[in-house]
PAZAPA-4460 file (N, C-alpha, C; in steps of 0.05 Angstrom, whole numbers, plus 32768, in hexadecimal, padded with zeros to 4 digits):
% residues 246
    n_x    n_y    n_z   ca_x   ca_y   ca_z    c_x    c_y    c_z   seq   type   mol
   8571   7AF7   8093   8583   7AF9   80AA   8578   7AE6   80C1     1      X     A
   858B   7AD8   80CE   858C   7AC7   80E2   857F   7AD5   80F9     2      X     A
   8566   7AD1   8103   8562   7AE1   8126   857A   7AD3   8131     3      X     A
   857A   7AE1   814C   8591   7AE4   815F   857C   7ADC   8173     4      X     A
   8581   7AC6   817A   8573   7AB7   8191   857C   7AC8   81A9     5      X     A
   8594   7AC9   81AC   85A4   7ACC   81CA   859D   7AE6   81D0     6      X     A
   859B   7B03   81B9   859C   7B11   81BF   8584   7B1B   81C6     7      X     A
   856C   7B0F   81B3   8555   7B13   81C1   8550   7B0C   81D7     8      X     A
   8552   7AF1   81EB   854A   7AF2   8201   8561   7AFA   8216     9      X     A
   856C   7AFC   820A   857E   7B08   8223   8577   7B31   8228    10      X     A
   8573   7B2D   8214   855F   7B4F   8213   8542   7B49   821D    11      X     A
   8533   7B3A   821A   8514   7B3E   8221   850A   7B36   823A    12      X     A
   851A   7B1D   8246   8513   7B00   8258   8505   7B18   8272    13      X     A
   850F   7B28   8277   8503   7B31   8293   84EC   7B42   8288    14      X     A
   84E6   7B52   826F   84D1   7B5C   826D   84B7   7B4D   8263    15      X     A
   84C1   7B38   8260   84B2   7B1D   8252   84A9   7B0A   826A    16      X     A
   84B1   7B13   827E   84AA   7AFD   829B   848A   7AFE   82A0    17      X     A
   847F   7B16   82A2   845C   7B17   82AD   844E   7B0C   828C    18      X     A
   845E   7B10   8277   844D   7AFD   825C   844E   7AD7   8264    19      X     A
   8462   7ACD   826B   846A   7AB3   8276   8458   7AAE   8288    20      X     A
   8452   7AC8   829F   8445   7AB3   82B1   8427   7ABB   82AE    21      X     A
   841E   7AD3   829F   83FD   7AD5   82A2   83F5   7AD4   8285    22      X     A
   840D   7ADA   826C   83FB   7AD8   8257   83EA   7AC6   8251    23      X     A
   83DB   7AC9   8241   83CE   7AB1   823B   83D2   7A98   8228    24      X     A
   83DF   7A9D   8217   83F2   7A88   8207   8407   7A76   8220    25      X     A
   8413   7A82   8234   841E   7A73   8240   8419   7A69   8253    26      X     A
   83F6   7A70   8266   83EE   7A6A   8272   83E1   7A4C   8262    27      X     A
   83D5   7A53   8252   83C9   7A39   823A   83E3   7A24   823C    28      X     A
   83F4   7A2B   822F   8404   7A0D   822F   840F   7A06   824C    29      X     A
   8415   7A15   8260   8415   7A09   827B   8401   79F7   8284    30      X     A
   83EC   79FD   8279   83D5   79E6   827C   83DD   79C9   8270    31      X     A
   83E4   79D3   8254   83DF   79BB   8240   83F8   79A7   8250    32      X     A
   840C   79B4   8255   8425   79A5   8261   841E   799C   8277    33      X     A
   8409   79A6   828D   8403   7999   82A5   83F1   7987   8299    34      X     A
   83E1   7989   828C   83CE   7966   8282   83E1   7955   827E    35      X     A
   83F6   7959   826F   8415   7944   826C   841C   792F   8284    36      X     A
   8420   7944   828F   842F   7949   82AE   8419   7929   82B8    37      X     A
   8404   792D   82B4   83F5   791A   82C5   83F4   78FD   82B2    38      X     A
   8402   78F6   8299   8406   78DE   828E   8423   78CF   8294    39      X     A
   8430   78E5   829D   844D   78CE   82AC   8451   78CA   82CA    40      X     A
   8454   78B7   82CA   8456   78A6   82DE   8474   78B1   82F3    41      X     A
   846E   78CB   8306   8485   78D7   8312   8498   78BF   8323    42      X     A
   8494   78B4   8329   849F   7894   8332   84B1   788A   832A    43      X     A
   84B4   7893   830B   84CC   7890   82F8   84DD   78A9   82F5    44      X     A
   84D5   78B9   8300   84E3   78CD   82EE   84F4   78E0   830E    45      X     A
   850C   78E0   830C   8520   78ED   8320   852A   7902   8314    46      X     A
   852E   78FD   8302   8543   7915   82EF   8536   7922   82D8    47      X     A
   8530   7941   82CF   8523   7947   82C2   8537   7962   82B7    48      X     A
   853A   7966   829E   854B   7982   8293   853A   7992   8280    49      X     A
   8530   79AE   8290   8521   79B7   8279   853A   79CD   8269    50      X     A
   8534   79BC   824F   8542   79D0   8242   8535   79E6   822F    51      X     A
   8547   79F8   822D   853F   7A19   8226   8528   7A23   8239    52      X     A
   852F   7A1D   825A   851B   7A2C   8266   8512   7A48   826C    53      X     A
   8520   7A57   8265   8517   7A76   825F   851C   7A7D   8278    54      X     A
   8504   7A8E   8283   850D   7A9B   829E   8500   7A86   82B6    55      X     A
   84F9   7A72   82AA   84FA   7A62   82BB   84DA   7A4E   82CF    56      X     A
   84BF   7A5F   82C5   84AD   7A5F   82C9   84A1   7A3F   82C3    57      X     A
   84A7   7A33   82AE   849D   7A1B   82A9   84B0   7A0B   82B9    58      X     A
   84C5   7A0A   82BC   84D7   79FB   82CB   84D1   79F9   82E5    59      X     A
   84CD   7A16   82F2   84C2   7A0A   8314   84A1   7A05   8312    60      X     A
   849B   7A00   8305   8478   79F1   82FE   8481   79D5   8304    61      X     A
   8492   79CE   82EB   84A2   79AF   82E6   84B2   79A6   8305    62      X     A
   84BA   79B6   8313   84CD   79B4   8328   84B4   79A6   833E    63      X     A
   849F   79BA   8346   848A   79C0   835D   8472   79A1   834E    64      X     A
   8476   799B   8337   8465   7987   832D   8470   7965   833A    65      X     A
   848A   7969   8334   849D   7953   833A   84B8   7956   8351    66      X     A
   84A1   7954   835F   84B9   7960   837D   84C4   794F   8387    67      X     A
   84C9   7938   837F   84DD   7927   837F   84F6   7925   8378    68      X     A
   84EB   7935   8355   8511   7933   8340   851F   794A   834B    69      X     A
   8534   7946   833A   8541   7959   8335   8543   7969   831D    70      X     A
   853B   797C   831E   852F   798A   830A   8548   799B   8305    71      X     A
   854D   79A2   82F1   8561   79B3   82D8   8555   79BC   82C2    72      X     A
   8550   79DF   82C9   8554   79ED   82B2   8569   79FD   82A4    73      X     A
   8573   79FA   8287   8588   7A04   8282   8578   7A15   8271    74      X     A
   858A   7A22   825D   8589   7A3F   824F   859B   7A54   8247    75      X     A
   85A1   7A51   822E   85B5   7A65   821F   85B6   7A7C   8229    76      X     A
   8599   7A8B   822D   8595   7AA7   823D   85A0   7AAC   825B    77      X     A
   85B4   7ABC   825C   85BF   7AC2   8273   85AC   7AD1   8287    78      X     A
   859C   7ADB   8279   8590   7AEE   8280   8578   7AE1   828C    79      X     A
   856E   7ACC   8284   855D   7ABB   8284   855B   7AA9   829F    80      X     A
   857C   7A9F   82A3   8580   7A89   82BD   8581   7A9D   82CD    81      X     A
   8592   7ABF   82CD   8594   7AC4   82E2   8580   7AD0   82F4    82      X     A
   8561   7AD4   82DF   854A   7ADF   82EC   853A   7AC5   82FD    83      X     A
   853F   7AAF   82EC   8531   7A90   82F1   8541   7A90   8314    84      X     A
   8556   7A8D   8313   8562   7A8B   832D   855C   7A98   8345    85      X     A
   8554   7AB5   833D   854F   7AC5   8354   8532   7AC3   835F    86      X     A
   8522   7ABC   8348   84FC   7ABA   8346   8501   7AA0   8351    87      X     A
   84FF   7A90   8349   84F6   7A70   834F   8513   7A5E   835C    88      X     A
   8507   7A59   8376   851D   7A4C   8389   850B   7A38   8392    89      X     A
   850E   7A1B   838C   8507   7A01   83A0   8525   79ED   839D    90      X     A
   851F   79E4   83B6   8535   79C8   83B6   8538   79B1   839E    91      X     A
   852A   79B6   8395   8536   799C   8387   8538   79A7   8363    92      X     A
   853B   79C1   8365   8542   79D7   834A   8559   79EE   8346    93      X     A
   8565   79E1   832C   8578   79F6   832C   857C   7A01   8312    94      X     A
   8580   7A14   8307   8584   7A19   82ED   859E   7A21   82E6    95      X     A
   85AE   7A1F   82CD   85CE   7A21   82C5   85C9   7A29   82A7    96      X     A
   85D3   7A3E   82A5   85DA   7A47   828E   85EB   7A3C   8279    97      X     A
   85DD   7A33   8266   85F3   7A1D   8256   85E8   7A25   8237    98      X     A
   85FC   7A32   8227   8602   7A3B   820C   8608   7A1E   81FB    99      X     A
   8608   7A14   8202   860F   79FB   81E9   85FE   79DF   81EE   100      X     A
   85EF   79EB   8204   85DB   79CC   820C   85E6   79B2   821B   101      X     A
   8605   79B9   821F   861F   79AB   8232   8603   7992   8242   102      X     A
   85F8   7999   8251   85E8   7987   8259   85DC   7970   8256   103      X     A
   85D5   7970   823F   85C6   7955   8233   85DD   7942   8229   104      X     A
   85FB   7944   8234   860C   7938   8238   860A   7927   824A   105      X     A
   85F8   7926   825A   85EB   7916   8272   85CE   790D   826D   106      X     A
   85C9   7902   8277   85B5   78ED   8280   859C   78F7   828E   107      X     A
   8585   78F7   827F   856B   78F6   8298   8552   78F0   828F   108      X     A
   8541   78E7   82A8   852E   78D7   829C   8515   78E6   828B   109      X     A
   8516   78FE   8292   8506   7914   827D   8518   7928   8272   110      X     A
   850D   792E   825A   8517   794C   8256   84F9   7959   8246   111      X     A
   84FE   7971   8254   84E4   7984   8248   84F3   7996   8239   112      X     A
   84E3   799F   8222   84E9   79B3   820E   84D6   79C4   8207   113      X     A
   84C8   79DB   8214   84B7   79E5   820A   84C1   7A09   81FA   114      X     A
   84B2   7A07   81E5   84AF   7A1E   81CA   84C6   7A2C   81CD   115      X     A
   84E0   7A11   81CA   8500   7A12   81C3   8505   7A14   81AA   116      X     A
   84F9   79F3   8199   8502   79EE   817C   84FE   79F8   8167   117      X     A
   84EF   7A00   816C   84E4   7A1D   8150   8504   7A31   8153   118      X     A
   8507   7A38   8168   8520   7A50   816C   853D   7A49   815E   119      X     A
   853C   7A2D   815B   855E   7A18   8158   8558   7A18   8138   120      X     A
   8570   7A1D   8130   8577   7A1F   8113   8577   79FE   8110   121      X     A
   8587   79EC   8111   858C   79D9   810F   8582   79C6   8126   122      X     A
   8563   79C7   8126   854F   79B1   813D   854F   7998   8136   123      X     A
   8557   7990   8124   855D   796F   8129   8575   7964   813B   124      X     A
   858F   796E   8133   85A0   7971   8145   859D   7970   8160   125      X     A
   8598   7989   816C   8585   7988   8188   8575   7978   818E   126      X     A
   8561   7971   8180   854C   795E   818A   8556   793F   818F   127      X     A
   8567   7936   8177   8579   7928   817E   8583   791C   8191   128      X     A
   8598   7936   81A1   85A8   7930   81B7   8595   7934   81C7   129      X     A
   8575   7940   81C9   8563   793B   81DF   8559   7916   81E7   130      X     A
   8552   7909   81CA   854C   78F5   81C3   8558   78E0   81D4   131      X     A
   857B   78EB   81D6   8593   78D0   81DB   859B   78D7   81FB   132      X     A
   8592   78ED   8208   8599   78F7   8226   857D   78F2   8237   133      X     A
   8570   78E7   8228   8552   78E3   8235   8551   78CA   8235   134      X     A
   8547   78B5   8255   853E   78A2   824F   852B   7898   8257   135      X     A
   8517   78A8   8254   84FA   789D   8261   84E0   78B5   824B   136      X     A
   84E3   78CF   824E   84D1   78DB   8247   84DB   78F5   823B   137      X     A
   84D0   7901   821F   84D2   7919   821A   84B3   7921   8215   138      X     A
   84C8   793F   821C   84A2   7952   8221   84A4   796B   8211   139      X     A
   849A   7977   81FB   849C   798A   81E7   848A   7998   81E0   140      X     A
   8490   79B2   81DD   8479   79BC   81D1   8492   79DB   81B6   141      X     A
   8475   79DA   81A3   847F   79EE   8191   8466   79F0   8180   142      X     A
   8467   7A0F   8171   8453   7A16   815D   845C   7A06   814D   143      X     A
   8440   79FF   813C   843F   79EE   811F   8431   7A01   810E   144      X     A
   842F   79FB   80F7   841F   7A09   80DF   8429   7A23   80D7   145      X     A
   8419   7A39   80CF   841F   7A4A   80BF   8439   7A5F   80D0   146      X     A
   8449   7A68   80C7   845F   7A7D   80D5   8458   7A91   80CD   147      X     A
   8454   7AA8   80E7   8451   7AC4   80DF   8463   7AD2   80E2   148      X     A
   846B   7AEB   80D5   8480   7AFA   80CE   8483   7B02   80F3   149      X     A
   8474   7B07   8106   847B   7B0E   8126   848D   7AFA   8130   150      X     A
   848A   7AE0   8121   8498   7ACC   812C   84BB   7ACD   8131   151      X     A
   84BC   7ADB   8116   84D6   7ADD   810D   84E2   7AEC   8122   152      X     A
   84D5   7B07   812E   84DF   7B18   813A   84E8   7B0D   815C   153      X     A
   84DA   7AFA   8160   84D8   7AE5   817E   84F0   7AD5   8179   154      X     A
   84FA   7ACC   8163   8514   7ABB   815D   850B   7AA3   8155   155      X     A
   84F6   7A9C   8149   84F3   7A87   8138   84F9   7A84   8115   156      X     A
   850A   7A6A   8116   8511   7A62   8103   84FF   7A51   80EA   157      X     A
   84E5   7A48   80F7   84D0   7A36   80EA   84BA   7A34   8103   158      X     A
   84A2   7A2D   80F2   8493   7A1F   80FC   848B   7A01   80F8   159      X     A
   848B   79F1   8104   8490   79D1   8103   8468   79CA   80E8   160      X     A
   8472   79B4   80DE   8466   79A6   80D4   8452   798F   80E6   161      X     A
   8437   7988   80EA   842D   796F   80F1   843C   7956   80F5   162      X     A
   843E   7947   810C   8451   7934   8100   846B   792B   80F8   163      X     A
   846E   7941   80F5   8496   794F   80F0   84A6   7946   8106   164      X     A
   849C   794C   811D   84B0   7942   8130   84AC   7925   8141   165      X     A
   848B   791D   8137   848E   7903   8140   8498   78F0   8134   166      X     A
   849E   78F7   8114   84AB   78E3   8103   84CB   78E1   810B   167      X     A
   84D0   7900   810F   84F6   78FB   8111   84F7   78F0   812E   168      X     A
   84E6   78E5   813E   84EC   78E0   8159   84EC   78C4   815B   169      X     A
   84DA   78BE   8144   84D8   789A   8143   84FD   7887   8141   170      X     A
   8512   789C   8136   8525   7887   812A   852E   7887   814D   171      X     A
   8528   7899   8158   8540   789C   817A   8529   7883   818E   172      X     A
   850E   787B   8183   8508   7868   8193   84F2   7879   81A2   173      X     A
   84EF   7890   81A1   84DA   78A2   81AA   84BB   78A5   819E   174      X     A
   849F   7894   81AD   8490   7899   819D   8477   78AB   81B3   175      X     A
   8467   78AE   81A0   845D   78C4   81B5   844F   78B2   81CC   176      X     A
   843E   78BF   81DF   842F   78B8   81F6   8416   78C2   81F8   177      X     A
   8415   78E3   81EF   83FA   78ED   81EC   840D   790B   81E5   178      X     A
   83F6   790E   81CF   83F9   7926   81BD   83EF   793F   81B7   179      X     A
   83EF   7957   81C6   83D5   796D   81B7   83E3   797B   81A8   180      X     A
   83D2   797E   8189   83D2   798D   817B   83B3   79A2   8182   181      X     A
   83C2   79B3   818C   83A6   79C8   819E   83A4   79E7   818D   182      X     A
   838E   79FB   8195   8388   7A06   8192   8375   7A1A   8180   183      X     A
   8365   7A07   8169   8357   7A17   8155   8345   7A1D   8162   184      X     A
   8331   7A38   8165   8340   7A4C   814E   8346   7A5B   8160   185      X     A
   833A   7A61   8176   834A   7A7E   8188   8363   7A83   818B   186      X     A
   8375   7A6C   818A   838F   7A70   818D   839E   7A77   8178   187      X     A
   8398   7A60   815C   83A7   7A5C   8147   838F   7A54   813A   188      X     A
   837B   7A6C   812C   8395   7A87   8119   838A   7AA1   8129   189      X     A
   8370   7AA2   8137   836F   7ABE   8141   8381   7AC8   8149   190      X     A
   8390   7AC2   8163   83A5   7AC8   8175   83B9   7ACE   8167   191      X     A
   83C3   7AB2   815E   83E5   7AC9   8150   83D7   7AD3   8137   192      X     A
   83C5   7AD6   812D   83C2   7AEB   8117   83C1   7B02   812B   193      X     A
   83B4   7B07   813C   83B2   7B26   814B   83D0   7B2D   8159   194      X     A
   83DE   7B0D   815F   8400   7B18   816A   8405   7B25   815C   195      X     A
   8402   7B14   8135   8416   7B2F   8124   840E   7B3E   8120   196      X     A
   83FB   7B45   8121   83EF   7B60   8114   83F9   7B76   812A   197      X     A
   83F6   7B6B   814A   8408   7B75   815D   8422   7B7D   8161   198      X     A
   8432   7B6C   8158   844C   7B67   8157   8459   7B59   8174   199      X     A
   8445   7B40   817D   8446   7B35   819C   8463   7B36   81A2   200      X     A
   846D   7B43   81BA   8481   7B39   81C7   8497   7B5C   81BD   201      X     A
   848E   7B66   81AD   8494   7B7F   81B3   8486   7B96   81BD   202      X     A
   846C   7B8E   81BB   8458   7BAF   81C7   8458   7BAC   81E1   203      X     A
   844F   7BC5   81ED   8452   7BD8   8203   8439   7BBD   8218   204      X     A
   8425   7BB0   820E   840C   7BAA   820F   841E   7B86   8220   205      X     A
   842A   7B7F   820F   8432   7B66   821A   8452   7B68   822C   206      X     A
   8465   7B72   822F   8473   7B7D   8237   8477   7B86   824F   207      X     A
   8487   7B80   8261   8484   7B8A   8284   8479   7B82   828D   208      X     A
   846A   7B91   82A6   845D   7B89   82C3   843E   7B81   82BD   209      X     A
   842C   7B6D   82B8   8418   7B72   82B2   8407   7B81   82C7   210      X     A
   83F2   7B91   82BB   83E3   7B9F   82CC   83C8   7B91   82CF   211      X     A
   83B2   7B9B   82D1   8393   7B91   82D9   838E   7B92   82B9   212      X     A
   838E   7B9C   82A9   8388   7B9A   828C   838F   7B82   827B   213      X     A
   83B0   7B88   827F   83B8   7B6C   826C   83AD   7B51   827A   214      X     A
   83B1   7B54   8295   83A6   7B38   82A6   838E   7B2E   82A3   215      X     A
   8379   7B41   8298   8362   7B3A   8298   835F   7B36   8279   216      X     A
   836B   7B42   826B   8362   7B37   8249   8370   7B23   8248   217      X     A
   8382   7B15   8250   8392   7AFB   8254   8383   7AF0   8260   218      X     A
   8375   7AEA   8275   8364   7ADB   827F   8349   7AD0   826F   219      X     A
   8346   7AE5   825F   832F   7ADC   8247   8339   7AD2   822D   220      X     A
   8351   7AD3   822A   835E   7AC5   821A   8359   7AA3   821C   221      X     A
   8376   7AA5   8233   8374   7A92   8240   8356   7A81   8241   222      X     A
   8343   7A7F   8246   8332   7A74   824C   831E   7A6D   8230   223      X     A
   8327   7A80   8217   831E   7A73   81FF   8334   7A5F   81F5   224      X     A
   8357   7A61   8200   8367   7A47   81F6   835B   7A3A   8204   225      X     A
   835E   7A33   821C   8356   7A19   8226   8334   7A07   8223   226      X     A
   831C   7A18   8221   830A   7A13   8229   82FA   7A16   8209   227      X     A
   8303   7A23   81F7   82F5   7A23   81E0   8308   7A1E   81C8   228      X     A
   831C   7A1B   81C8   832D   7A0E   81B7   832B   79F3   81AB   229      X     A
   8336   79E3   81A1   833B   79CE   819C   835A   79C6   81A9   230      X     A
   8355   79AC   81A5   836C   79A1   81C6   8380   798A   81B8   231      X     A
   8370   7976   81A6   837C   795D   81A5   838D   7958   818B   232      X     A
   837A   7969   8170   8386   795C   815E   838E   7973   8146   233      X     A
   8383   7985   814D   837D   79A1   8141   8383   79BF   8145   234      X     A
   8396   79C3   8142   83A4   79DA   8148   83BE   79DA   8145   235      X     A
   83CF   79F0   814C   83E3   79FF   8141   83FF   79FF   815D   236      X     A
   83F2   79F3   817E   83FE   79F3   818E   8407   79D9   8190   237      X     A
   841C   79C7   818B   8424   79BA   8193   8431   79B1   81AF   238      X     A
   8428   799B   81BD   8433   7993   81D6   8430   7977   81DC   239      X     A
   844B   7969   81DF   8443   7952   81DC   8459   7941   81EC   240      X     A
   8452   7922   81F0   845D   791D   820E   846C   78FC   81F8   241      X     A
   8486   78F9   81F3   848B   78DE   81EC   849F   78CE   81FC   242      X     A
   8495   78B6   81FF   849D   78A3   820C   84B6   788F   81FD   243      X     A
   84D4   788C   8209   84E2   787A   81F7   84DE   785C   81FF   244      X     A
   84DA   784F   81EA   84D2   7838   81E5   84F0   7823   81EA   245      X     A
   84E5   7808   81F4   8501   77FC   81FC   850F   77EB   81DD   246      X     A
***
């Protein structure tokens, strides 16, 4: 059976907000995306669309990073833009609810995609029309390697292959800029082996308001992805910054 993307986050997005901003898996790739952040040249870049931004947390990072553009986050989840809207307000950010990706009908000089493409049945397609609405930079991230049965339950359809997406990006003119394949071992395989064994993203433990408990075993998380992990070439987190070529 097909997961139901829509219905899961439109069911979870607000109890899933204090995992976004203190877990430690999401605190970790907020990092890895801000090392990005410091290889393009904001000078170029006015217009930026993050797509599948969730409730919205990485987008006003992206917004407050580049306070110049105009920043756009869209998102299938209703539930998703209308929490993003109320939480995160700056001038030069807006988020719109868009079921069919209507957007990338237009033009801009970035588009960010972060731990979207795993969820899309048909991600070449998408990546695609990210490929041909972008003209300067795309920014991505998604799990690679082994898929655990928890995954399924989050709304993923696959986990990406090495390489997999830098090959299908070469025919659109997109090659990379700088690449992490991050995380062995604390992240990938300790971590999501202990998600599933958990069942991450349904227990009582990750779920809701964090308290002084979860905040603080996330904090020690956190600090074995970033600081005892592997970063560049080795691991299971993909995040990666490509540049289109003239």
């Amino acid at each position: 059976m097909k997961p139901d993307n829509k219905k899961i986050y439109d069911e979870n997005w607000i109890a899933w907000h204090d995992m976004k901003v203190h877990g430690p898996a999401s605190r970790w790739l907020r990092s890895l995306i801000n090392d990005q952040f410091k290889r393009i040249n904001s000078k170029e870049v006015h217009t930026i669309l993050d797509l599948g931004c969730g409730e919205g947390t990485i987008t006003y990072e992206i917004a407050k990073q580049f306070s110049t553009a105009q920043v756009t986050g869209t998102d299938f989840s209703i539930t998703g833009i209308e929490f993003a809207e109320k939480k995160y307000i700056l001038p030069n950010l807006v988020f719109k609810h868009d079921n069919d990706s209507a957007n990338l009908n237009l033009s801009y000089d970035m588009i960010t995609c972060f731990e979207v493409l795993e969820h899309v049945e048909h991600w070449e397609e998408l990546l695609g029309r990210m490929a041909e609405s972008s003209t300067k930079y795309l920014l991505l991230s998604f799990p690679t390697g082994r898929m655990r049965p928890f995954e399924v339950n989050v709304g993923h359809f696959r986990n990406f292959q090495k390489k997999q997406v830098e090959d299908f990006l070469k025919k659109y003119n997109f090659y990379p800029q700088n690449i992490f394949y991050s995380g062995f071992p604390f992240y990938s395989p300790l971590y999501r082996d202990l998600c599933n064994i958990t069942n991450s993203g349904s227990n009582t433990f990750t779920k809701g308001t964090y308290g002084f408990s979860q905040k603080a075993v996330a904090s020690v998380l956190y600090f074995l992805f970033r600081h005892l992990s592997s970063r560049k070439s080795y691991g299971d987190q993909f995040c990666g910054l490509f540049t289109k070529s003239a």
